[in-house]
N, C-alpha and C positions, 0 to 999 in steps of 0.2 A: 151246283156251285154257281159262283155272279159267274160273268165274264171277268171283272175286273180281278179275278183270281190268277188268271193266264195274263192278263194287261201286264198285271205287275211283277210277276214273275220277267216278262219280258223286259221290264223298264229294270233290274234287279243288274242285267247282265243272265241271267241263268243258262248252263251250260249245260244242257243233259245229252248223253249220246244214247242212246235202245241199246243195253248189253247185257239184259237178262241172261240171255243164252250164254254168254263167255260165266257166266255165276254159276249155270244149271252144270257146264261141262266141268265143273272144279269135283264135281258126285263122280264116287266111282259106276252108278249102277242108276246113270241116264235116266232109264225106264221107268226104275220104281221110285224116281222125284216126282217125273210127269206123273204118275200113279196115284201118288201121297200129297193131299191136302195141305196137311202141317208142313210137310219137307217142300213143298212147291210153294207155300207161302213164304217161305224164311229164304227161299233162293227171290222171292220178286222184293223183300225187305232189305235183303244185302246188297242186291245190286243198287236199291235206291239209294242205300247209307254209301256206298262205295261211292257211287259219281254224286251226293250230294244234291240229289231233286227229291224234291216232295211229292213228287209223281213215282208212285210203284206201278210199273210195267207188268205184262204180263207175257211169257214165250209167248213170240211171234208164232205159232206155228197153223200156217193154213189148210193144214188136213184134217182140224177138228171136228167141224161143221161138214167136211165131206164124210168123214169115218161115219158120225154120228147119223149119216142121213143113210149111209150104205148099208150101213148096220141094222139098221129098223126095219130097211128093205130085203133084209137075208141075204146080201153076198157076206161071201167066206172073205174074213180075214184079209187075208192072202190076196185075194182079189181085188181089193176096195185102190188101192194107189192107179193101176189102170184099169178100172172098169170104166164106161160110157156107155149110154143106155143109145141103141145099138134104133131106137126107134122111139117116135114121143110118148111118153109117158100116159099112160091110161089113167080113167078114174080110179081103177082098182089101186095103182100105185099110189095115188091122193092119198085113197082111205086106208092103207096101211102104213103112210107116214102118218097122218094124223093119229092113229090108234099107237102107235110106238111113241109119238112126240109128247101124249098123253102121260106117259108113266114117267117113272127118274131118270135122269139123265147117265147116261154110261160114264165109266169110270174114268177115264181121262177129261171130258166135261167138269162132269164133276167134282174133281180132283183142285180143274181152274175155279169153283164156286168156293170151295170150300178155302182156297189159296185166297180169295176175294175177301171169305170173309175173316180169314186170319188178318189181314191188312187193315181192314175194316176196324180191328179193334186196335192198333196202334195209328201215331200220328200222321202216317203218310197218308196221300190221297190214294182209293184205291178206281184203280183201273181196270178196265174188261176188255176182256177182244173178241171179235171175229173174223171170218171173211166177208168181202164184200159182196151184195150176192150175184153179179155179172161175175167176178173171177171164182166163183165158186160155177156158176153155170158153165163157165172155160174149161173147168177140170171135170163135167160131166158128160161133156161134148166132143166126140173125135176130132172134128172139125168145125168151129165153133167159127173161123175166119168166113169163110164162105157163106156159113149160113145167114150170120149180121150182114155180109155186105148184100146177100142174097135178098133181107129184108128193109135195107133198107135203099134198096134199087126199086120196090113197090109191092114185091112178094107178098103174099098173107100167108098166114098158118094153115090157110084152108085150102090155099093151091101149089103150097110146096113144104113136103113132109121135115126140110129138115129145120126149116123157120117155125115148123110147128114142135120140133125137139127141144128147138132153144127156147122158147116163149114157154113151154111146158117146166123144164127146167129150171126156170128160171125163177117161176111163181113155187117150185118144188123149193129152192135155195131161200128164199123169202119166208118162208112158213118154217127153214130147218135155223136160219138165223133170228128169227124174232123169239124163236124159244130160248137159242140158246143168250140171248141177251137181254131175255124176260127175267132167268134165273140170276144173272148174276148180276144185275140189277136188283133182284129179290135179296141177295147176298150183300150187297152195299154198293157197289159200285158205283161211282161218283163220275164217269165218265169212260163213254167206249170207243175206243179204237177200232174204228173199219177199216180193214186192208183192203185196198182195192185197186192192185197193180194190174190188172188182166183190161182196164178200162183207159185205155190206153190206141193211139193212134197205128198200133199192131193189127188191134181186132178190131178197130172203127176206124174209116174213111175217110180223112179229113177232107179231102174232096166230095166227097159224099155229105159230107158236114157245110161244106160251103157251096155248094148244089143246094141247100135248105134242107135236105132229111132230117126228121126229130129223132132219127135212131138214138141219137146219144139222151134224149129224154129219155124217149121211152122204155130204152133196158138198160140204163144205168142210173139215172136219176130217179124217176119212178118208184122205182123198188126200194134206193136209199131213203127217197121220201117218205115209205114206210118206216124203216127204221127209226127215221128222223121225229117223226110224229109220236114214234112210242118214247123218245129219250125224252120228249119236249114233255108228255104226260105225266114223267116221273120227276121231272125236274135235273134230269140227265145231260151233262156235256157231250157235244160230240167232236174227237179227234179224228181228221179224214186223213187217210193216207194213200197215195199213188204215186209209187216208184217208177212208173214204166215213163215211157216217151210221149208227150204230149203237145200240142198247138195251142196255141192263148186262145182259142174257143174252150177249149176242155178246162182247163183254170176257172175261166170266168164261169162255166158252166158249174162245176163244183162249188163254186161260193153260193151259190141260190141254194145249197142247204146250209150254210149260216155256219158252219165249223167253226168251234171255240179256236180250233188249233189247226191247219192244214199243211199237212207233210208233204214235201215233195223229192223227186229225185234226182241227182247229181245233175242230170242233161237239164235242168231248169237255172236260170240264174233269178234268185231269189230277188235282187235288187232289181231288175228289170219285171219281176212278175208282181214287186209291189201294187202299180199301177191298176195290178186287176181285182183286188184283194182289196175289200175294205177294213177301213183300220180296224174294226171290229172282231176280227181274226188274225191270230198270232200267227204268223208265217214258221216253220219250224225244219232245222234241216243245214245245210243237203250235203255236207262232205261225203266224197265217197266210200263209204263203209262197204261197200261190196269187191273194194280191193284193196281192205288194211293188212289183209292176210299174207301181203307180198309187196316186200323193198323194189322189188322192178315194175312193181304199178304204182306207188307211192311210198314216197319215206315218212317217218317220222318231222324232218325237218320241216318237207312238204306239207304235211297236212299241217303243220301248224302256220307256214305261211299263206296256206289255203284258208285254212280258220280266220285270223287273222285280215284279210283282205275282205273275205268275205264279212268281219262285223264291220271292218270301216264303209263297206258300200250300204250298208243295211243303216247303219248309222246317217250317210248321207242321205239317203229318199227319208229316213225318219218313219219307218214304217214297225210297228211290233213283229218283234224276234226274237227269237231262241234257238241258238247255235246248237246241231247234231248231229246226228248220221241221215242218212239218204235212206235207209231201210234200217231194220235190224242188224246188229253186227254178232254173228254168225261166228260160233265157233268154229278153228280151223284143226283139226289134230298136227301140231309138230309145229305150229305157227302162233301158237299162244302170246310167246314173248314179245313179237313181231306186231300182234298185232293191239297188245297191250302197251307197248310206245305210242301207238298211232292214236288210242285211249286219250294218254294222258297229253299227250300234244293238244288235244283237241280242249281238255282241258283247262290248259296252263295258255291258252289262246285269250289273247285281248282282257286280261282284269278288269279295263276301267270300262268297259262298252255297257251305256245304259245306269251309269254311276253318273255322269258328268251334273 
């Protein structure tokens, strides 16, 4: 797509909040939507027609890309949510992802390809996701904290085994993500969604960032930059997303891959991280959607005086926006209605913003 696709959307006013999953949770039988192609296409079609974006989402969900890699690697089922490879990764482990990465994609992938390319053939834009491949190396690693700050104190992989876990893993997650954004790109995709909360000043050092260490290059931008170069080949958008807690180094660092669209999370104030953002990316976000699920964290009224406030500052710096959620908004069992208020508040926020 141009850019000027996201421009104007932004200049439009457009309000979109991430609530595929409150669509997916309307199925009685969860599992066999994620399962089913057609039925997972028509849950990312409804939520677009619901909120009214031309952008069809895709479930957030960041266990795909780890299922998909665990799986090829023969852990049981059962095992894949906490497994961590226990020691770095060998060649043998390389050649049996590549030989697994080689065939069709398992059925839940799959499932999102084929969701793709149902999209694909009506009007909405169709969207792809992954994880990012630093939070997916997170969820491979016991203790992934230690080891980053381990490496970028001066460590190498050759003198401490668990910097040689994460740097192993990490080029593992890189080979299990460009496949899986290879295909649905093959499938239509017109632009991907990288999730990449795990990249965050949690598991990176903002002292150590301001000491001068490239850490935040080297195993988080780096590997993006892969990705980045395969979207740019295909003529593919990229949406970057990071929820977690961050310093205005990580911002500006994130925009050196050029994001169509950059999501951020509640703890950010958008109108003040204009500044680091060129206009060339559409700032997107950040109500907090990870507690519409409950009146004693926010009301309805709330989020829409939050909305609200938030387009009049975005308005003032005069920077491209599009009013959202802060993450995905996460079905709650029993808090449906609760958190379907907070929905349409976010909706029914500011009419005229970007109309003037």
């Amino acid at each position: 797509m141009q850019r000027e696709f996201y421009l104007s959307l932004a200049r439009q006013g457009l309000r979109m909040p991430i609530a595929t999953d409150l669509v997916l949770h309307e199925h009685e039988d969860v599992e066999a939507v994620l399962h089913d192609g057609l039925k997972l296409g028509k849950v990312f079609e409804t939520a677009a027609r619901r909120y009214h974006t031309p952008l069809a989402f895709p479930i957030m969900d960041l266990m795909v890309e780890k299922t998909d890699m665990l799986t090829g690697l023969g852990i049981a089922p059962d095992q894949i949510d906490t497994h961590h490879f226990d020691q770095p990764p060998g060649d043998e482990v390389f050649s049996q992802l590549r030989a697994y990465l080689a065939k069709p994609a398992g059925r839940r992938l799959q499932a999102q390809v084929e969701a793709i390319q149902y999209i694909a053939g009506t009007d909405l834009l169709p969207v792809g996701m992954a994880i990012g491949p630093f939070s997916l190396m997170s969820k491979l690693i016991a203790d992934p904290i230690t080891a980053v700050y381990l490496a970028a104190s001066g460590m190498s992989a050759d003198e401490e085994p668990e910097v040689a876990a994460v740097e192993r893993a990490l080029e593992l997650s890189v080979m299990v993500i460009l496949r899986s954004i290879q295909i649905q790109i093959d499938a239509g995709a017109k632009a991907i969604f990288i999730a990449e909360p795990a990249a965050n000043k949690c598991y990176i050092s903002p002292n150590q960032l301001e000491a001068g260490s490239n850490i935040f290059d080297r195993y988080v931008l780096a590997p993006n930059r892969r990705i980045k170069n395969l979207l740019d080949r295909h003529g593919v958008d990229l949406i970057f997303h990071c929820c977690g807690e961050l310093v205005d180094q990580m911002v500006s660092l994130f925009c050196t891959l050029d994001p169509a669209i950059l999501s951020l999370g509640s703890s950010r104030k958008l109108f003040d991280d204009a500044r680091l953002v060129p206009q060339t990316t559409v700032l997107y976000g950040n109500l907090p959607s990870k507690k519409f699920f409950s009146d004693d964290m926010i009301t309805a009224d709330q989020t829409r005086q939050h909305a609200d406030e938030l387009v009049r500052a975005m308005q003032a710096v005069g920077h491209p926006f599009i009013l959202g959620t802060e993450c995905d908004t996460l079905h709650v069992h029993g808090s449906e209605h609760v958190i379907a208020a907070k929905i349409k508040a976010l909706m029914g926020a500011s009419e005229t913003y970007g109309r003037n």
